[in-house]
FIVEXMI-432910 format. One line per 3 residues: number of its first residue (from 1); their letters; for each residue x, y, z negated of C-alpha. Coordinates in nm, 2 decimals, always signed. Layout:
N
NUM = A = X Y Z  ... $
//
This chain:
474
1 = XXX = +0.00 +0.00 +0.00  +0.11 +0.36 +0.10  +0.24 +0.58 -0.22 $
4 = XXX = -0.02 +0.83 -0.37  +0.03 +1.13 -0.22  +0.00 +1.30 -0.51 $
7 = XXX = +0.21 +1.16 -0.79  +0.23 +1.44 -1.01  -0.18 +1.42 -1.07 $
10 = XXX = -0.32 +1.49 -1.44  -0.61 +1.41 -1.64  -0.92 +1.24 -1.53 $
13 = XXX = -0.94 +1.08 -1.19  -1.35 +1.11 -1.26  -1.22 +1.49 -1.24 $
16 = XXX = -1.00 +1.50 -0.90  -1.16 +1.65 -0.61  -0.98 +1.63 -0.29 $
19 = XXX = -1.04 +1.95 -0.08  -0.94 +1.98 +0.28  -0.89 +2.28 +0.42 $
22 = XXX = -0.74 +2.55 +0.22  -0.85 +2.84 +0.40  -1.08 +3.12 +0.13 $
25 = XXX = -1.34 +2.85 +0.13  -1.12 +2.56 +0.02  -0.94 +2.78 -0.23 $
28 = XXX = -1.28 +2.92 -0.35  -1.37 +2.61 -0.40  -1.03 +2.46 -0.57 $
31 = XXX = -1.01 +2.77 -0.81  -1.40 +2.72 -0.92  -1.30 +2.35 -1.03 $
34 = XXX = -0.97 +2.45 -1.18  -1.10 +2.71 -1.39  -1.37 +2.43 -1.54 $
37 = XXX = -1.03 +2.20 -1.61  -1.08 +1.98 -1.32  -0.86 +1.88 -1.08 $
40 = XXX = -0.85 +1.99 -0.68  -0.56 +1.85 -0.43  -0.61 +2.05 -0.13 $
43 = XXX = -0.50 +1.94 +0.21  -0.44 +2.16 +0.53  -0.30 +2.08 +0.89 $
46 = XXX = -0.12 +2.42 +0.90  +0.17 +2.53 +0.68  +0.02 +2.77 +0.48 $
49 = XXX = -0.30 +2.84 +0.30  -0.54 +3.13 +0.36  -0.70 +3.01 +0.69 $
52 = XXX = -0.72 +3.30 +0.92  -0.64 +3.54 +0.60  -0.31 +3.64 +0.73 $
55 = XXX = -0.08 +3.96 +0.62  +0.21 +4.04 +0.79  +0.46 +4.39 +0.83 $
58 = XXX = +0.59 +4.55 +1.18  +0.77 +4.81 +1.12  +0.68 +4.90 +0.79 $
61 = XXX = +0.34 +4.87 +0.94  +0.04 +4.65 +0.75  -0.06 +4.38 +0.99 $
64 = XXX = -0.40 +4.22 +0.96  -0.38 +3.90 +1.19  -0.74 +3.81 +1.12 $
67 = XXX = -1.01 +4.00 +0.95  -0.90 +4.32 +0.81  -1.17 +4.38 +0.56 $
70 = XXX = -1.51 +4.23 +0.45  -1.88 +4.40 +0.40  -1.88 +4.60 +0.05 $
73 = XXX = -2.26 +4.51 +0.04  -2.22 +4.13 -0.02  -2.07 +4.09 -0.37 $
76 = XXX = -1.89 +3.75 -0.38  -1.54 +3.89 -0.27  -1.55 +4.15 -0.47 $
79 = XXX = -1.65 +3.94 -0.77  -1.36 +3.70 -0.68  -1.15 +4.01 -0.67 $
82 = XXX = -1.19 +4.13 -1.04  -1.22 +3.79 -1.18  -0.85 +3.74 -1.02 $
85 = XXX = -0.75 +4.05 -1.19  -0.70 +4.27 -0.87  -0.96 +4.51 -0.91 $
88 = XXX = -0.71 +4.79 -0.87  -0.58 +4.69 -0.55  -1.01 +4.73 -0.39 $
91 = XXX = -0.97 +4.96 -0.17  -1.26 +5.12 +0.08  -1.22 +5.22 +0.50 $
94 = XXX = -1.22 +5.56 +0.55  -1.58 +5.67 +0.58  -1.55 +5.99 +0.69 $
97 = XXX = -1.37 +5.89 +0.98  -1.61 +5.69 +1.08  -1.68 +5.68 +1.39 $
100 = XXX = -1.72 +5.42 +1.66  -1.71 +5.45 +2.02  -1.88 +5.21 +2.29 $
103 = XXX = -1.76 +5.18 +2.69  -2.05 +5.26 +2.92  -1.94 +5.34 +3.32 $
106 = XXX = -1.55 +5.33 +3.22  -1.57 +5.58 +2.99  -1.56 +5.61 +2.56 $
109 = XXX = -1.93 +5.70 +2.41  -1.96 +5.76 +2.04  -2.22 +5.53 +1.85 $
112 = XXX = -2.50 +5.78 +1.82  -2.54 +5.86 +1.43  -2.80 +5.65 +1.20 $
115 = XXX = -2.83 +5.31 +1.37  -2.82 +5.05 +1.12  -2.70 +4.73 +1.33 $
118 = XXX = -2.86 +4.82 +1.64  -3.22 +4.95 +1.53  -3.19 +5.31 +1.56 $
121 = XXX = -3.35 +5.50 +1.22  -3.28 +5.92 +1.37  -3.44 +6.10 +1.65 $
124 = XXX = -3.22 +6.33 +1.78  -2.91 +6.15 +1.77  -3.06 +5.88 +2.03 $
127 = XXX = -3.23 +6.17 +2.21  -2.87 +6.32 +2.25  -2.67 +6.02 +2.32 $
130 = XXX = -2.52 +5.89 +2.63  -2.50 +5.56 +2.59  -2.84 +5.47 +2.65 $
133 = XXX = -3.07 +5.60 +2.95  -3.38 +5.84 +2.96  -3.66 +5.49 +3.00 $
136 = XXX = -3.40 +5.30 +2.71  -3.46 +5.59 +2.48  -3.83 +5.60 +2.53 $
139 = XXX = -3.86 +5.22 +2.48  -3.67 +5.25 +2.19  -3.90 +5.54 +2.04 $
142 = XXX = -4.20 +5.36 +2.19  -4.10 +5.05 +1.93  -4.22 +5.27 +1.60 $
145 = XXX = -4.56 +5.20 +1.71  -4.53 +4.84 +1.75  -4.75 +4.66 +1.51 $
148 = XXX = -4.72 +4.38 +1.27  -4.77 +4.03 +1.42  -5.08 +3.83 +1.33 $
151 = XXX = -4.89 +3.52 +1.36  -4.52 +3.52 +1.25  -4.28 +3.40 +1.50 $
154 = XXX = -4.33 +2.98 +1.52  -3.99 +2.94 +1.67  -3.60 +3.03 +1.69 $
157 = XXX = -3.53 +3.26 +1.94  -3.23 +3.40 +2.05  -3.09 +3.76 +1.95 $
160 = XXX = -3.11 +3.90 +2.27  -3.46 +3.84 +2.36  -3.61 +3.93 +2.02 $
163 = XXX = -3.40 +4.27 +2.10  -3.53 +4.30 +2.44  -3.89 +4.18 +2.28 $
166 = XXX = -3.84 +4.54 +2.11  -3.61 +4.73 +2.28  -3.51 +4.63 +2.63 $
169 = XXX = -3.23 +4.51 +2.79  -3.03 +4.79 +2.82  -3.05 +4.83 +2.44 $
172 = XXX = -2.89 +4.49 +2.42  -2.66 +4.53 +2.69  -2.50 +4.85 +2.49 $
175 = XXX = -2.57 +4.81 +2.14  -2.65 +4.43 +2.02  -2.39 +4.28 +2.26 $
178 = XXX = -2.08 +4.48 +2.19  -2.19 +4.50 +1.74  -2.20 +4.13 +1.74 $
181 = XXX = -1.95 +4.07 +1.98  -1.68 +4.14 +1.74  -1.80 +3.95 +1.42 $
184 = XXX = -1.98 +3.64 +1.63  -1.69 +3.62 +1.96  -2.04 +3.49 +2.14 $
187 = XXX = -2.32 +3.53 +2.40  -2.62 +3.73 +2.22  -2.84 +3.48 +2.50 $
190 = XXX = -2.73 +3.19 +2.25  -2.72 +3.36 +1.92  -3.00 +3.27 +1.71 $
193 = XXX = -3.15 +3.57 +1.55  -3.32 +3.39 +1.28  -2.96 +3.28 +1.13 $
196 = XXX = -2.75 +3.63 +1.31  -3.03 +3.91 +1.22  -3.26 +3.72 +0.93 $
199 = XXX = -3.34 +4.05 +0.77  -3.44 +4.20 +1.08  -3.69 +3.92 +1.17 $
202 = XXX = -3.80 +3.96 +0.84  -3.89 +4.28 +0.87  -4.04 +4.16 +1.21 $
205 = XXX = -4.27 +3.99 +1.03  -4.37 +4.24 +0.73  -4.36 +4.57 +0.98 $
208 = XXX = -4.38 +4.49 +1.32  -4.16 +4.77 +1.43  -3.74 +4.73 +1.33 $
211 = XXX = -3.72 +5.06 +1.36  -4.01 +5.12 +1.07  -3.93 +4.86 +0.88 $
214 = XXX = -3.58 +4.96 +0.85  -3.71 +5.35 +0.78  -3.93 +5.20 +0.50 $
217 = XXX = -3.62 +5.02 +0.32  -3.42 +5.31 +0.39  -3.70 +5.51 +0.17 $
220 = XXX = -3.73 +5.22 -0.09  -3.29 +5.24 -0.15  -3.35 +5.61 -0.11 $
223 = XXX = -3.57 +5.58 -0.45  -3.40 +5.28 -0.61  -3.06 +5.49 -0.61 $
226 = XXX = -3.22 +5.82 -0.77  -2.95 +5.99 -0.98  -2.75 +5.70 -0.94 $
229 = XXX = -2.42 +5.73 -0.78  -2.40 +5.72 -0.42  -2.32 +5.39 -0.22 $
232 = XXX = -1.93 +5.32 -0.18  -1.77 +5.25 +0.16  -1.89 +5.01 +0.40 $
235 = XXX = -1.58 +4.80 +0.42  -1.36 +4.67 +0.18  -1.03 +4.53 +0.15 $
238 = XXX = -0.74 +4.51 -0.05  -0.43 +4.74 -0.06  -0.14 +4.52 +0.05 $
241 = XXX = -0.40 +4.30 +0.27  -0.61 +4.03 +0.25  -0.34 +3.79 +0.28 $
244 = XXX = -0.29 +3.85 -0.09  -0.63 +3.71 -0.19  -0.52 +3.37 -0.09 $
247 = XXX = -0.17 +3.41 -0.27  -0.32 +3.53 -0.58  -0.57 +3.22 -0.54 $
250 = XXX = -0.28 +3.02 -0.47  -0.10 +3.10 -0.76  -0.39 +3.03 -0.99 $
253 = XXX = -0.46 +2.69 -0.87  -0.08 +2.63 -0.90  +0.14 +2.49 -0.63 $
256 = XXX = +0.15 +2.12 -0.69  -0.20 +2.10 -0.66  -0.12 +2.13 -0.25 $
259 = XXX = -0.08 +1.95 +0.02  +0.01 +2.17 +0.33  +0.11 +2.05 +0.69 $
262 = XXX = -0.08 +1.73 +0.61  -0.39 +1.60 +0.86  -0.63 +1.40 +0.68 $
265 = XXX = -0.65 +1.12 +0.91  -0.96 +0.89 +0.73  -1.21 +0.92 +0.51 $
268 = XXX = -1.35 +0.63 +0.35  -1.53 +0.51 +0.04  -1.40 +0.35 -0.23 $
271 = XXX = -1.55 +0.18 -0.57  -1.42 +0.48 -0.77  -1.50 +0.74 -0.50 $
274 = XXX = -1.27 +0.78 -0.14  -0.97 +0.76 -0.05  -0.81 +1.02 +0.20 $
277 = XXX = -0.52 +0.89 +0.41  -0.25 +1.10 +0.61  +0.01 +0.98 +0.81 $
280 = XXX = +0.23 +1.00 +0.46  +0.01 +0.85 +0.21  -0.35 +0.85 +0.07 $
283 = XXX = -0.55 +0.99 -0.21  -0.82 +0.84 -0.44  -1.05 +1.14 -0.59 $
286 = XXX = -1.39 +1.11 -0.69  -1.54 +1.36 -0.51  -1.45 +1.56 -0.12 $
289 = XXX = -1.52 +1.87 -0.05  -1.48 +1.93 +0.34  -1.35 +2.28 +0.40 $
292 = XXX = -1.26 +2.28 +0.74  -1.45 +2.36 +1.09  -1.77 +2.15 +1.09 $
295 = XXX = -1.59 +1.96 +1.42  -1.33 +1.90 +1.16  -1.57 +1.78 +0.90 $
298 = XXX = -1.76 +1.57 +1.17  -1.43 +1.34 +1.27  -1.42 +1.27 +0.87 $
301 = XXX = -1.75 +1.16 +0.89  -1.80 +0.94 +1.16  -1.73 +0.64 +0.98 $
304 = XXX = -1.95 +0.74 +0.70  -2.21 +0.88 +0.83  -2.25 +0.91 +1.23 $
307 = XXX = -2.59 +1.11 +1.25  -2.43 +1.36 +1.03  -2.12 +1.36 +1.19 $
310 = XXX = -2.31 +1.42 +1.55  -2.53 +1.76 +1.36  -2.19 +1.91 +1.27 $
313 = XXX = -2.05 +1.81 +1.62  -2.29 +2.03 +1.80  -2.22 +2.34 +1.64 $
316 = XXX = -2.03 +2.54 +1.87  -1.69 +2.72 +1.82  -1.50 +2.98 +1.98 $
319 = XXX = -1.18 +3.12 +1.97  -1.02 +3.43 +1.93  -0.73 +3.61 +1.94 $
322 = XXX = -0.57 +3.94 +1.79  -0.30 +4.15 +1.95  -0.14 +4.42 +1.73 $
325 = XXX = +0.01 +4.72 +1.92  +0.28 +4.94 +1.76  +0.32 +5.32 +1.90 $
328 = XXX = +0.49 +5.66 +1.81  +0.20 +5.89 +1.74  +0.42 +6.13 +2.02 $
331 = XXX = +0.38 +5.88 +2.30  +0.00 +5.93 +2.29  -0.12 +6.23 +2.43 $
334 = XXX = -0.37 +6.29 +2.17  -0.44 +6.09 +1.86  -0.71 +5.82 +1.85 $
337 = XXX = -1.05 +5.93 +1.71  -1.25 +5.74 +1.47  -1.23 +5.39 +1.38 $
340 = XXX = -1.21 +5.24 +1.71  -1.43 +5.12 +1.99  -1.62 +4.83 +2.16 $
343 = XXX = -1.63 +4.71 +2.52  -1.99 +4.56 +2.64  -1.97 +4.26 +2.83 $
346 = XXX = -2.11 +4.44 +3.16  -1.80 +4.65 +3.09  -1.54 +4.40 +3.00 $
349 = XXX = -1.20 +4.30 +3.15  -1.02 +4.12 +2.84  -1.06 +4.31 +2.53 $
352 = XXX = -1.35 +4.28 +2.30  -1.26 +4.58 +2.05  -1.01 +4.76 +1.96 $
355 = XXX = -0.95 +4.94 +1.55  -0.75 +5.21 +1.49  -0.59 +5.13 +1.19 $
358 = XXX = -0.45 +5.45 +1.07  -0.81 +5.60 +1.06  -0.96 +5.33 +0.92 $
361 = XXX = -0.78 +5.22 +0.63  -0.53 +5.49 +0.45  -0.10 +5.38 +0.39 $
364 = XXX = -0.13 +5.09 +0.59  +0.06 +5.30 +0.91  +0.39 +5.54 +0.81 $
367 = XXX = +0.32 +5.88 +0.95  +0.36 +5.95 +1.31  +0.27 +5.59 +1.38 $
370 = XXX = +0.00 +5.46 +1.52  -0.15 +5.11 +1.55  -0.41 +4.95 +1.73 $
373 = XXX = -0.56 +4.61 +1.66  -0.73 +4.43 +1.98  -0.93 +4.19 +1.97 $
376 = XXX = -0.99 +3.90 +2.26  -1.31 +3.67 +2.26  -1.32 +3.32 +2.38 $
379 = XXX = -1.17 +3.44 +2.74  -0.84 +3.42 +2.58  -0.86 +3.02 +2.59 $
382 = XXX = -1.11 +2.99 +2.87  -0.90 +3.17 +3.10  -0.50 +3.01 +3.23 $
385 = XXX = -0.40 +3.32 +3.26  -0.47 +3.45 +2.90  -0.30 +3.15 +2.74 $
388 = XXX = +0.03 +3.32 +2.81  +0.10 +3.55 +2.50  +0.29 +3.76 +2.76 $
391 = XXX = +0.02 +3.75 +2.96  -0.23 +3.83 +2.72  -0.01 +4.13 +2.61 $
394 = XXX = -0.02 +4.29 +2.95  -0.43 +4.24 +2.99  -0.47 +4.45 +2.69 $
397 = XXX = -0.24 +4.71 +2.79  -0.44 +4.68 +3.14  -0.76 +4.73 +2.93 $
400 = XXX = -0.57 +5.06 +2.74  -0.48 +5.26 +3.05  -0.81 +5.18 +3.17 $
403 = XXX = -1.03 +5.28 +2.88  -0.82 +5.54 +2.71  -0.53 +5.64 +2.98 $
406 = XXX = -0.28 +5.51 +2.74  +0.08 +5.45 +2.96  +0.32 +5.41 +2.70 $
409 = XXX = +0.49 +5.06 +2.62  +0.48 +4.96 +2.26  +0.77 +4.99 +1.98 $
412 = XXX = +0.60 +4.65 +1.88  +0.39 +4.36 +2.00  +0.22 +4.11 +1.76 $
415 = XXX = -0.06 +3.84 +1.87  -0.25 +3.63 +1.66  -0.44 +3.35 +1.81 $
418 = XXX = -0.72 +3.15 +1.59  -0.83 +2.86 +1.85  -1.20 +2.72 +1.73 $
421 = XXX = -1.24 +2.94 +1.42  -1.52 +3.13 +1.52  -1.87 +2.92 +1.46 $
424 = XXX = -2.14 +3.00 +1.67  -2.50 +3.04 +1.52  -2.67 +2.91 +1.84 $
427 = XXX = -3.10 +2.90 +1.83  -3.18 +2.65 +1.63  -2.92 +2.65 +1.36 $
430 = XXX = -3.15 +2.69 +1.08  -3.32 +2.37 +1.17  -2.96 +2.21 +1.26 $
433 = XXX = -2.85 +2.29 +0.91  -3.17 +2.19 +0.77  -3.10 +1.86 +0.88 $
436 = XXX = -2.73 +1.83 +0.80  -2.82 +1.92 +0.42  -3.03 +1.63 +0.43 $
439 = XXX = -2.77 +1.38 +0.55  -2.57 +1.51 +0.31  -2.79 +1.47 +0.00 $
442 = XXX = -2.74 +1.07 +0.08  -2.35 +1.08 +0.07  -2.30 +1.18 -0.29 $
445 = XXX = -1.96 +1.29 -0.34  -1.92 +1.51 -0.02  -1.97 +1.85 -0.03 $
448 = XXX = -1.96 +2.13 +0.27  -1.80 +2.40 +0.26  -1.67 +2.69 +0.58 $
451 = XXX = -1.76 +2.96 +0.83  -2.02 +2.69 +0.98  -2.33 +2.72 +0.79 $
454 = XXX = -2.48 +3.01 +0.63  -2.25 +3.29 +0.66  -1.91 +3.38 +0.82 $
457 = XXX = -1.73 +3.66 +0.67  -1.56 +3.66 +0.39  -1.75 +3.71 +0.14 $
460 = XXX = -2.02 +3.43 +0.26  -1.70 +3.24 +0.31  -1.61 +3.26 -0.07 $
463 = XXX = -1.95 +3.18 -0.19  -1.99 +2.90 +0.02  -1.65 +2.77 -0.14 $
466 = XXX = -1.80 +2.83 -0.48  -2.14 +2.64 -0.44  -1.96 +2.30 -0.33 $
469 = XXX = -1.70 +2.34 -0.66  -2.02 +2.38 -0.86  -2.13 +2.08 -0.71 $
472 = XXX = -1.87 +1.89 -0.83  -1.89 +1.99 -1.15  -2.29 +1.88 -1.13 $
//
């Protein structure tokens, strides 16, 4: 028989988890059981933990090679946060720089003021705005006086026709597209809105009209918050980057508790609980908590449980890919406005989006620098001619001189590329999830945990984590 690959395991092997995958969900998940005195072995493929949480330096520039912040409004990273003891590093984006600009005909259109998502809640803003034609903006007005349904929506349907349903299409060819572009990396023809935009089908439901439904909670908040303090920023992050959440998480798990650059190769079941092999050794823990892609989770699965293992198979992924672009504020002939700007698919070459991350986030960029993250959908692994860093490199600048007449080369070059991490809530998720639960309610012991289900920012990320560690400890 193999040797254990973990030797150096304590206490009670009733209280062992295995966890594989040690990106924020994995460690979520290994520092919930730790704290409660059990013990997690995690497992992950790559060399390092933290997933696509990755902090790195160019030129005494802060380099975000996946997410650069999280949404304030969902509280599970921030509680994380203070528990860990890094309150003090919070920081918030820059607010009052805030402003986002979207390509229409070639050319950079500012976001018109007091959209939340993509339902507009101000007049004069959408009268004034570019982006959007003189029959879009009359649609769009004409949605206020949509009433509620007798009959709730019976079925899934996918984001962009419950937009055009409201809107039309050019309001999802300009606005839904490119906003969900950048978080999903998907097709808003696909998307399911009932697991993208819950709230707003909610409010479907109760109103009839986004745009008055939105209004009306706007009104609700507006008395909620009286003479409390006003909201803080949108976005959230943390001072020497995210990278550090996973270090400090790391650290307070403690280092022998993982396994890095190791592939679980089988699952099975044992008398005790399962046994995990690699191509090094195996592991006997009572309990598994699978933290990777569900297309991960599914090949772990297919010996114990096939019809589960076939759900998580057919939830899509995509990939992605981040270039970071060093310049001398001097080589630009003016500085960058705002916080960046998205590219519609009608409008799109490579790029997806682009950040500027001097506005956006303060003493992450020396003075006189500037940096620009770009980000690059699915195309990046669809496409030969993408799959070339090089290559890549030059389609972005391509895109820059394009969209912004930017000719000068850059002081630095970084890419980051994150093949299948991006899960896709196609229609009928809900239900697909719905059904996945259930198969897993008959395999005692495993637990789910990822980007794949209900959620996949960080924050959802974290709290997904948390919920299977709890389950253990059930």
């Amino acid at each position: 028989m193999a040797a254990s690959i973990a030797p150096h395991t304590v206490g009670s092997p009733s209280k062992r988890v295995a966890i594989v995958g040690a990106g924020i969900s994995g460690l979520s998940a290994a520092y919930t059981l730790k704290k409660a005195g059990w013990e997690p072995i995690l497992f992950d493929v790559r060399p390092r933990a933290g997933g696509v949480l990755e902090t790195t330096c160019i030129d005494d520039c802060l380099v975000e090679g996946g997410p650069d912040s999280y949404l304030a409004q969902k509280p599970w990273a921030t509680s994380l946060i203070r528990e860990l003891g890094m309150a003090g590093d919070l920081i918030g984006s820059n607010d009052e720089k805030r402003k986002t600009y979207i390509v229409r005909n070639g050319r950079l259109v500012p976001m018109p003021d007091g959209l939340l998502m993509m339902v507009p809640t101000r007049v004069m803003p959408m009268i004034g705005t570019r982006l959007l034609s003189w029959p879009a903006k009359l649609r769009m007005g004409l949605e206020l006086l949509r009433a509620a349904p007798a009959q709730p929506r019976s079925e899934d349907v996918s984001v962009a026709d419950f937009f055009r349903d409201h809107y039309d299409q050019e309001a999802v060819d300009y606005l839904a597209e490119p906003l969900l572009a950048g978080v999903y990396g998907g097709d808003p023809e696909r998307m399911s809105a009932t697991s993208v935009l819950s709230r707003f089908v909610e409010l479907e439901r109760e109103y009839g009209s986004l745009s008055r439904g939105v209004l009306a909670e706007k009104r609700k908040r507006a008395a909620n918050a009286s003479g409390n303090p006003a909201a803080g920023p949108l976005f959230r992050t943390l001072r020497k980057g995210l990278g550090t959440l996973a270090e400090q998480l790391m650290g307070a798990i403690g280092a022998r508790h993982f396994h890095l650059g190791e592939r679980i190769e089988t699952l099975e079941r044992t008398g005790g609980g399962f046994r995990l092999r690699t191509r090094t050794g195996e592991c006997e823990a009572a309990q598994v908590v699978l933290a990777t892609p569900a297309h991960g989770a599914a090949a772990l699965l297919r010996t114990l449980d096939p019809p589960a293992a076939d759900l998580l198979d057919q939830i899509r992924y995509h990939s992605s890919a981040t270039v970071a672009l060093l310049y001398k504020m001097s080589q630009l002939s003016r500085p960058p406005i705002g916080f960046g700007f998205l590219v519609p698919r009608r409008e799109r070459r490579t790029m997806v989006a682009a950040t500027y991350v001097q506005n956006k986030f303060s003493d992450r960029v020396p003075a006189g620098s500037a940096l620009f993250r770009c980000f690059v959908g699915n195309a990046s692994e669809e496409e030969a001619r993408l799959r070339d860093d090089g290559a890549l490199v030059e389609a972005i600048l391509a895109d820059l001189r394009w969209l912004t007449g930017l000719k000068a080369e850059p002081e630095a070059v970084r890419v980051f590329r994150w093949p299948r991490a991006m899960a896709q809530y196609e229609v009928g998720h809900a239900k697909r999830i719905k059904e996945i639960r259930e198969r897993m309610s008959a395999l005692p012991g495993v637990h789910l945990a990822g980007n794949a289900y209900e959620g996949i920012g960080i924050p959802d990320c974290v709290r997904t984590g948390q919920l299977a560690g709890e389950a253990c400890l059930r």
